[in-house]
C-alpha positions in Angstrom: -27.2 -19.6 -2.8 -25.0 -21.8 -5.1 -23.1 -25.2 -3.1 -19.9 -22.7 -3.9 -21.2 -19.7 -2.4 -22.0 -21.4 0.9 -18.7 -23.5 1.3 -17.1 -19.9 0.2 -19.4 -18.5 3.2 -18.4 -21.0 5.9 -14.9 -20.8 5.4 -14.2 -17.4 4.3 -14.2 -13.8 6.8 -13.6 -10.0 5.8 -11.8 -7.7 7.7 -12.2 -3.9 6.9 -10.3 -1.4 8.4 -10.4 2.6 8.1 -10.4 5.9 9.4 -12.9 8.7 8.6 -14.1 7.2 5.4 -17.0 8.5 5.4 -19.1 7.1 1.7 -16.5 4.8 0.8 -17.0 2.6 4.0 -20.7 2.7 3.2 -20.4 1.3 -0.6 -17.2 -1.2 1.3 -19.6 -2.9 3.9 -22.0 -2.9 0.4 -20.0 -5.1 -1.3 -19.5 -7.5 1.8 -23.4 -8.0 2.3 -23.0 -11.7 1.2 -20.5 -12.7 3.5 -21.8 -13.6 7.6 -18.0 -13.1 9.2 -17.4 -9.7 8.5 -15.3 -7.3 10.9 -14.9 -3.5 10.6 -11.9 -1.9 12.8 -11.5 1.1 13.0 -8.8 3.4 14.4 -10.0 6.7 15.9 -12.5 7.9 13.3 -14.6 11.0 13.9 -17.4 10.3 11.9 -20.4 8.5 12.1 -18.2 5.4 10.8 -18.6 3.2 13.8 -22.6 3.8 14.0 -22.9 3.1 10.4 -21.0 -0.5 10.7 -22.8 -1.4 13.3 -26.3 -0.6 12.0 -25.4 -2.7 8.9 -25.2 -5.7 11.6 -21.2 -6.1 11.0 -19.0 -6.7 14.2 -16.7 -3.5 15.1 -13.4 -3.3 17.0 -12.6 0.3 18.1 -8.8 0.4 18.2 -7.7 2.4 21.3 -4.4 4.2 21.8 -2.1 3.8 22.8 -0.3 1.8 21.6 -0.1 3.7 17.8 -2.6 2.8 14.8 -1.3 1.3 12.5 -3.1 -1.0 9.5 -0.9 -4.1 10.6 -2.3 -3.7 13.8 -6.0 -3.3 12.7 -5.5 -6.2 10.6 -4.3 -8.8 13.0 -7.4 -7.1 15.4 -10.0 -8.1 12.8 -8.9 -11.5 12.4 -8.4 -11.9 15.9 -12.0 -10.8 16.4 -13.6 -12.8 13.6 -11.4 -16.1 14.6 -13.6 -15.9 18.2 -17.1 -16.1 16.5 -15.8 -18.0 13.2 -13.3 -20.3 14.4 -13.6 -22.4 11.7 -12.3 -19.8 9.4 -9.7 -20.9 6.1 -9.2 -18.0 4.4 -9.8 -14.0 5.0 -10.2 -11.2 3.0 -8.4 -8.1 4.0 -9.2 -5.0 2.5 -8.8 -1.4 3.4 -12.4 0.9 4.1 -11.8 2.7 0.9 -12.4 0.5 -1.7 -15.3 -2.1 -3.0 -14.9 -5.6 -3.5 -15.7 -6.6 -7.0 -18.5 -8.7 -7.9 -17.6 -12.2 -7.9 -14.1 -11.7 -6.5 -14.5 -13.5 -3.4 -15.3 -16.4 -5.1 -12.7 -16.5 -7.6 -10.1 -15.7 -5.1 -11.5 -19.0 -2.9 -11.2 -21.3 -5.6 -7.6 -20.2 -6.4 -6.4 -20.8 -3.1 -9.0 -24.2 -2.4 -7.5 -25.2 -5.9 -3.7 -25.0 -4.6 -2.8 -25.7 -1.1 1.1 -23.7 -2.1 -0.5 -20.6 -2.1 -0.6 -18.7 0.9 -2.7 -15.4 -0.4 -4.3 -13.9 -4.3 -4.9 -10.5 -5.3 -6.7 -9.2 -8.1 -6.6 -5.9 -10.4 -7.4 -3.3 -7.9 -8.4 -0.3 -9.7 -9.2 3.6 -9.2 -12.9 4.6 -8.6 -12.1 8.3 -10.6 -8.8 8.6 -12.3 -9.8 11.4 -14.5 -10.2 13.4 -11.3 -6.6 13.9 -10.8 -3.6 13.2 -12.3 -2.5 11.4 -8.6 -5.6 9.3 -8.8 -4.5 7.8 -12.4 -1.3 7.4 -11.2 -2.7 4.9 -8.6 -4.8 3.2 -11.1 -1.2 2.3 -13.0 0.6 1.1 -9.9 -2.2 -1.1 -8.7 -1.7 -3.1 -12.5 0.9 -5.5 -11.5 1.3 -8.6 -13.7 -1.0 -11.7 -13.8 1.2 -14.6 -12.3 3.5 -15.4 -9.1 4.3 -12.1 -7.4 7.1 -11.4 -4.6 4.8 -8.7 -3.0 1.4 -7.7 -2.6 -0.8 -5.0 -1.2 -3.5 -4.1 1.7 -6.3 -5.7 -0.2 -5.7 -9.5 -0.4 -7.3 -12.9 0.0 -4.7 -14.9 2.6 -5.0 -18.6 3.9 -5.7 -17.6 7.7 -3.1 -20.7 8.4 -0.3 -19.5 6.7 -1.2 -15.7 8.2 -0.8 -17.5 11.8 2.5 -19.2 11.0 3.9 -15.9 10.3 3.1 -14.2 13.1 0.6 -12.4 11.2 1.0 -8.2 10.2 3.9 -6.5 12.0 1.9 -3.9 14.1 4.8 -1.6 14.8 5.3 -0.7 11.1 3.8 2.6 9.9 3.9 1.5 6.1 5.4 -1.1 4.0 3.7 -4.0 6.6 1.9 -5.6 3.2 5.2 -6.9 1.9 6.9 -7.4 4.9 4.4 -10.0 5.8 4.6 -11.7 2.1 8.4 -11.8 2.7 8.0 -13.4 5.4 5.4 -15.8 4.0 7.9 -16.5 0.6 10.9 -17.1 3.3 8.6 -19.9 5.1 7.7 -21.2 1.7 4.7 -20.2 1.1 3.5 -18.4 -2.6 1.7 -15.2 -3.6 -0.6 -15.1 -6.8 -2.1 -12.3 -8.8 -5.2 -14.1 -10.6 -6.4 -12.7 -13.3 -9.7 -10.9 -12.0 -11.2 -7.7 -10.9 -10.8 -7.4 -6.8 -11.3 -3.8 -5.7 -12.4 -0.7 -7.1 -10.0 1.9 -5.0 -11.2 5.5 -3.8 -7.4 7.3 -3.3 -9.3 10.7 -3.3 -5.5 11.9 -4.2 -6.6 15.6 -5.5 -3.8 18.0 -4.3 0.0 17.5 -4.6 0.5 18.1 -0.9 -1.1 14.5 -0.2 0.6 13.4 -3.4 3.8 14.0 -1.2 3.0 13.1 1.7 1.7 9.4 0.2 5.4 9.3 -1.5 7.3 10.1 1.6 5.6 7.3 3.6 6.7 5.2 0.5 10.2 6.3 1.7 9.8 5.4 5.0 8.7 1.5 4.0 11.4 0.6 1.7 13.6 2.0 4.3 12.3 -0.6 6.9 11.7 -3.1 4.7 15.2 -2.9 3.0 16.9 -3.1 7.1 14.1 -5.8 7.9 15.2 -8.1 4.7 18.9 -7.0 4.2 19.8 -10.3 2.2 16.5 -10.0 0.3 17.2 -9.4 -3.6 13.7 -10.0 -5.0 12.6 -7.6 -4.2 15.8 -5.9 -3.5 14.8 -3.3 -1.4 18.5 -1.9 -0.5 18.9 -1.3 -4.0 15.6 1.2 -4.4 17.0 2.6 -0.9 20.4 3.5 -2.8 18.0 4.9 -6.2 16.3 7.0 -3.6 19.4 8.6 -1.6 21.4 9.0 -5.1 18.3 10.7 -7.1 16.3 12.9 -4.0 19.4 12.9 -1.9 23.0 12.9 -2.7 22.3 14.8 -6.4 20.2 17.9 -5.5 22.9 18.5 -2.5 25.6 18.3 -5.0 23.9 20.5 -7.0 23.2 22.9 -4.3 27.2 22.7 -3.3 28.3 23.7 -6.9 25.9 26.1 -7.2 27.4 27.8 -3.6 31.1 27.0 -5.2 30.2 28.7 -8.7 29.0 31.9 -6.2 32.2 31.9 -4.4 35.1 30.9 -6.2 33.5 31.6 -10.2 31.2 30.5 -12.5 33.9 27.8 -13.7 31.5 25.7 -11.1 28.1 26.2 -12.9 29.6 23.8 -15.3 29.4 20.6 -13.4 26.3 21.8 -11.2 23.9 22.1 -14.7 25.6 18.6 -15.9 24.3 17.2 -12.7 21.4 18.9 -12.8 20.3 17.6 -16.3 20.3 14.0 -14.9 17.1 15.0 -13.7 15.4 15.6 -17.4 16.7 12.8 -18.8 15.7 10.8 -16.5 12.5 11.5 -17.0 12.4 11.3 -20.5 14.3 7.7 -20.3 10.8 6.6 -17.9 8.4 8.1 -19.9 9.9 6.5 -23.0 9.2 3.1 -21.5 6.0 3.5 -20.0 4.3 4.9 -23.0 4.4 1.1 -24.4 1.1 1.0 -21.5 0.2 4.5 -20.6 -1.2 7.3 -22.9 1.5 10.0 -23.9 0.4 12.6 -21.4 0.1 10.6 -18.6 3.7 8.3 -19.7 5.2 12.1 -19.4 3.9 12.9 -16.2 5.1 9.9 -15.0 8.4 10.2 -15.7 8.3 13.6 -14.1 6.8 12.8 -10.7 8.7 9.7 -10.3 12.2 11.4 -10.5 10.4 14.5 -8.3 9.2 12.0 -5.9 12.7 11.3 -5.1 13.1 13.4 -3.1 9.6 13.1 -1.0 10.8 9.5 -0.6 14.3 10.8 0.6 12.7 12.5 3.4 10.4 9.6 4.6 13.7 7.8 4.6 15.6 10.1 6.7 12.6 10.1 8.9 13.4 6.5 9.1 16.9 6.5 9.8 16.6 9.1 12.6 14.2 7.2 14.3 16.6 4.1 14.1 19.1 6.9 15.9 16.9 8.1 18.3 15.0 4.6 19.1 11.7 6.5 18.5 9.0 5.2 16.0 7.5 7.5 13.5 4.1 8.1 13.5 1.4 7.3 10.6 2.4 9.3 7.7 -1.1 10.2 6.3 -2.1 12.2 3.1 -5.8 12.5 3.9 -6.6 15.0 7.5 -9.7 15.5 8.8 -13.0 14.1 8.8 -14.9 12.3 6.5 -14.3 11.5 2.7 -16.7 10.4 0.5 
């Protein structure tokens, strides 16, 4: 073991986290083997996920309900877990049970942060495991490439400075979705900095193969930039009142207009079918106008289909908003919005 590897492994922790995952926790704990503070938690899983952690000699916390499962919450249980044996613990991996850390990330990621005491947490380039299996899968292979440099947000699988995770309060566990940059917010508002290095961190298993999981993935998109946009109201980078006014406009207030003209052009005359296919050609364009500029990184095909499920996605995102709102109304949280059922996925 090099003098870096063994500072790396007295200082540094992983927490895992899943549900029914089935292979992809198998080749996740894998990829940890190096590392002695390791934690898997897992929330309700009916598979033989806990059994397998445990015979790979990694600590597991079993979530119990209530209250909900959320990842915030399983993430502030790991570290809590791993800070009792390892309290000597400077930075943490998070990742989530369905992906593989990348050969020689943890390193890399150590050194950024050893190298500059600003930075609160790095990520890497997180990429699909299969995106030729569907198109949904090479859809998450694209959002996962966000630009080397400082970064406002970041995602489930990082590498944070367990300090600057305290001083925050760590993850939010009421939140259902969108807790990832609600707790970089909050570390940028206390001063801290987020990094995307330049290296590979996680290779992802989505497992997105239908469009019914597709949807449901989008809505729970909805539902986060709802929270996050009442949680950060003043916020404008990310601005996420603005993408809450670009969902209600595209997946809301349009297709009802639509639908009203449509009911006016049946009732009082086709003179309304007029305005009802103007609005309704909004749609096209905009896809055209996002597949335009996406095919400067993205093949032809899938620069298309981009364009076309972003604009359909709309209104899946509408929905997880509304769900949103009328839990504000009713003072009842949502539940997890999940897009994989059942047991086991490998």
């Amino acid at each position: 073991m090099s003098p870096q590897t063994e500072s790396r492994a007295a200082l540094v922790g992983v927490v895992m986290i899943g549900r029914n995952e089935g292979e992809r926790l198998r080749r996740c704990i894998a990829s940890t083997s190096t590392v002695a503070a390791r934690v898997y938690v897992d929330s309700g899983s009916t598979d033989d996920s806990v059994a397998w952690a445990r015979s790979q000699g990694v600590l597991v916390v079993e979530l119990a309900v209530p209250p909900k499962f959320t990842a915030a919450r399983a993430r502030n249980a790991g570290l809590e877990r791993l800070l009792q044996d390892y309290p000597q613990l400077e930075r943490v991996q998070m990742v989530d049970g369905d992906c593989e850390l990348a050969s020689g990330w943890l390193d890399a990621a150590s050194a950024a942060l050893q190298a500059d005491p600003t930075l609160a947490l790095v990520f890497g380039r997180r990429r699909e495991r299969f995106p030729e299996r569907s198109i949904y899968n090479a859809f998450c292979d694209d959002e996962w490439n966000s630009p080397v440099g400082e970064a406002m947000a970041a995602g489930g699988d990082v590498m944070v400075r367990v300090d600057a995770l305290k001083a925050v309060g760590g993850y939010d566990s009421l939140m259902i979705a969108g807790e990832d940059p609600d707790m970089a917010v909050r570390l940028r508002k206390a001063g801290w900095r987020l990094f995307r290095i330049d290296h590979a961190m996680t290779i992802h298993d989505a497992a997105i193969l239908r469009f019914g999981q597709w949807w449901r993935r989008t809505e729970r998109a909805g539902h986060a930039f709802g929270e996050l946009a009442d949680r950060h109201p003043g916020l404008r980078a990310p601005d996420y009142r603005r993408q809450c006014r670009s969902i209600a406009l595209w997946g809301g207030i349009l297709p009802a207009a639509v639908v009203v003209l449509l009911i006016a052009a049946m009732a009082f005359g086709a003179i309304w079918l007029v305005p009802a296919i103007a609005l309704a050609l909004l749609w096209p364009v905009q896809m055209l106008r996002i597949a335009k500029q996406r095919r400067a990184t993205l093949p032809p095909r899938q620069a298309m289909l981009t364009g076309i499920f972003l604009v359909i996605g709309k209104v899946a995102e509408t929905i997880g908003l509304a769900r949103y709102k009328l839990g504000q109304l009713t003072g009842r949280r949502s539940d997890l919005i999940e897009y994989h059922r059942g047991p086991a996925r490998g």
